[in-house]
C-alpha positions as CSV (number, residue, x, y, z in Angstrom):
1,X,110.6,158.1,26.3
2,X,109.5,158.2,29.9
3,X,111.8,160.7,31.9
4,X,112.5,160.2,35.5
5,X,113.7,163.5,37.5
6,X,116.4,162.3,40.1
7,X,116.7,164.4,43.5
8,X,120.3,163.2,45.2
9,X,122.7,164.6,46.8
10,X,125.2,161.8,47.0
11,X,127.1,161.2,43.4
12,X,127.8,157.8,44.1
13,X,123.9,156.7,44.9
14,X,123.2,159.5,42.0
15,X,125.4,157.4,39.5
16,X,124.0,154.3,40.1
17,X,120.1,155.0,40.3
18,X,120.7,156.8,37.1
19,X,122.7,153.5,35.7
20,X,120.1,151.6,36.9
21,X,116.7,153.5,35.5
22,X,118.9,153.9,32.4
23,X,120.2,150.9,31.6
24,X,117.5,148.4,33.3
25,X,114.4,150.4,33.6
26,X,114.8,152.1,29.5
27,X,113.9,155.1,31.2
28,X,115.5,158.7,30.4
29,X,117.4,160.7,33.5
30,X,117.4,164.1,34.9
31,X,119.2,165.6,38.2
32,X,119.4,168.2,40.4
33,X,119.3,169.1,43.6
34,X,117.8,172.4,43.2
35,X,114.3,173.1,44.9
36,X,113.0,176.0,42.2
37,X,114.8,173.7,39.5
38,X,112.8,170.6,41.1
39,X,109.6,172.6,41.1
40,X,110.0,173.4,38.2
41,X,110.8,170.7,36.0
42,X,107.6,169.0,37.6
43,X,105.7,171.8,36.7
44,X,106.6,172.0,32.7
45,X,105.7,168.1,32.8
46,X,109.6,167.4,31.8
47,X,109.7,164.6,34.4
48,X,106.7,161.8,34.5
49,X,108.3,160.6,37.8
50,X,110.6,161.2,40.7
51,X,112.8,159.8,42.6
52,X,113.2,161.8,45.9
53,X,116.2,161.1,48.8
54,X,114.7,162.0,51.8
55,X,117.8,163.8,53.2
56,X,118.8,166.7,51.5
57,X,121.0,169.3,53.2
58,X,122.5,171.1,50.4
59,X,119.3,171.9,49.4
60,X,117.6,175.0,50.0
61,X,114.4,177.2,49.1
62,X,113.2,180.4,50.5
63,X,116.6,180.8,52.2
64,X,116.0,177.6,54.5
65,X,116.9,174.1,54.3
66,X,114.4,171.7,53.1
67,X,114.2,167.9,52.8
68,X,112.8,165.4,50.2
69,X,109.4,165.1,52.6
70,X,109.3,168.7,52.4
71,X,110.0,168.9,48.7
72,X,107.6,166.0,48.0
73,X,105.1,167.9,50.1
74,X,105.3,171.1,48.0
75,X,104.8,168.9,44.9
76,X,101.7,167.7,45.9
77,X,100.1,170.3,47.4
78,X,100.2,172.5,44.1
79,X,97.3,171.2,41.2
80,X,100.1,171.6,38.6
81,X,102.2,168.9,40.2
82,X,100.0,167.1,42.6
83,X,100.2,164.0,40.0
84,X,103.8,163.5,39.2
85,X,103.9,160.0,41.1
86,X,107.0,160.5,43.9
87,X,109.3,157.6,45.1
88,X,110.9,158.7,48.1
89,X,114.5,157.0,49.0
90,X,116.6,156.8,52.2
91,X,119.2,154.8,54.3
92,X,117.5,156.8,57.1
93,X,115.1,155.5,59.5
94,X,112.8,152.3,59.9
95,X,109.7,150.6,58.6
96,X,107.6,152.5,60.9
97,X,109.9,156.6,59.7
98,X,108.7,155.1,56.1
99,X,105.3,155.0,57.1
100,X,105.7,158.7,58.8
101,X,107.6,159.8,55.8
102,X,104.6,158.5,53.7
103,X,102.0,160.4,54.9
104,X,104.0,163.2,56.5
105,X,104.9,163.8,52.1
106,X,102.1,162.1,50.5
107,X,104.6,160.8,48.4
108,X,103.7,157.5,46.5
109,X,106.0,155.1,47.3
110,X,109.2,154.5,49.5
111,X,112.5,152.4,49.4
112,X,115.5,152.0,51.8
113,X,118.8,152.3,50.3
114,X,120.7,150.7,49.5
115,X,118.0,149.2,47.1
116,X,119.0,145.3,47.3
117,X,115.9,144.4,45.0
118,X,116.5,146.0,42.0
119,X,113.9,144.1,39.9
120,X,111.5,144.9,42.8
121,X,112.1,148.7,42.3
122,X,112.2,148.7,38.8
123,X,108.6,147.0,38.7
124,X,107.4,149.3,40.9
125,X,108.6,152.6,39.2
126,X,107.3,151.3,35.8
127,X,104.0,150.8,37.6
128,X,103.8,154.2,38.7
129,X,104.6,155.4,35.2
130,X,101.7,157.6,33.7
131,X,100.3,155.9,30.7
């Protein structure tokens, strides 16, 4: 079973993404918040994909705040996890902050929340799925 690492902060988005990859998608969930822990998890190959929230201000690594951009920017720029495909999710910004965010993390997709397509999103996680 495909495994799908979840980077929230908020429990109530966190619930129902995980509901929804769970239930809908077939796919297994993991959380946390945790930088080292997010690093790490894409580095032992436990997660094939993540979804990253853009805004995370609990979360912290070196002793300084970093966001989901920044996170999603680590995660490519290391060999070991450059290929873990990253969905990056906010209720921040506009079409043209996704297109910053995009190239700004080199993440490999984007979606506003609240996600209103669900059958939209779902198709496009399981297209980023690794074979």
């Amino acid at each position: 079973m495909k495994t799908v690492l979840i980077v929230e902060d908020d429990p109530a988005n966190l619930f129902v993404f995980s509901k929804m990859v769970s239930k809908r998608a077939g796919l297994a969930v993991t959380h946390t918040e945790d930088v080292a822990e997010v690093l790490t998890i894409a580095g032992t190959g436990a997660a094939d994909i993540i979804l990253m929230d853009v805004s995370l201000p609990h979360s912290e690594y070196q002793g300084k705040v970093v966001s989901g951009v920044e996170i999603s920017k680590m995660l490519k720029a290391n060999p070991q996890t450059a290929k873990v495909p990253v969905i990056l999710v906010t209720s921040e910004g506009t079409a043209s902050d996704a297109q910053q965010y995009l190239t700004e993390s080199r993440a490999d997709g984007y979606f506003a929340k609240p996600i209103v397509d669900w059958p939209k999103f779902l198709a496009q996680l399981n297209s980023m799925l690794p074979a």
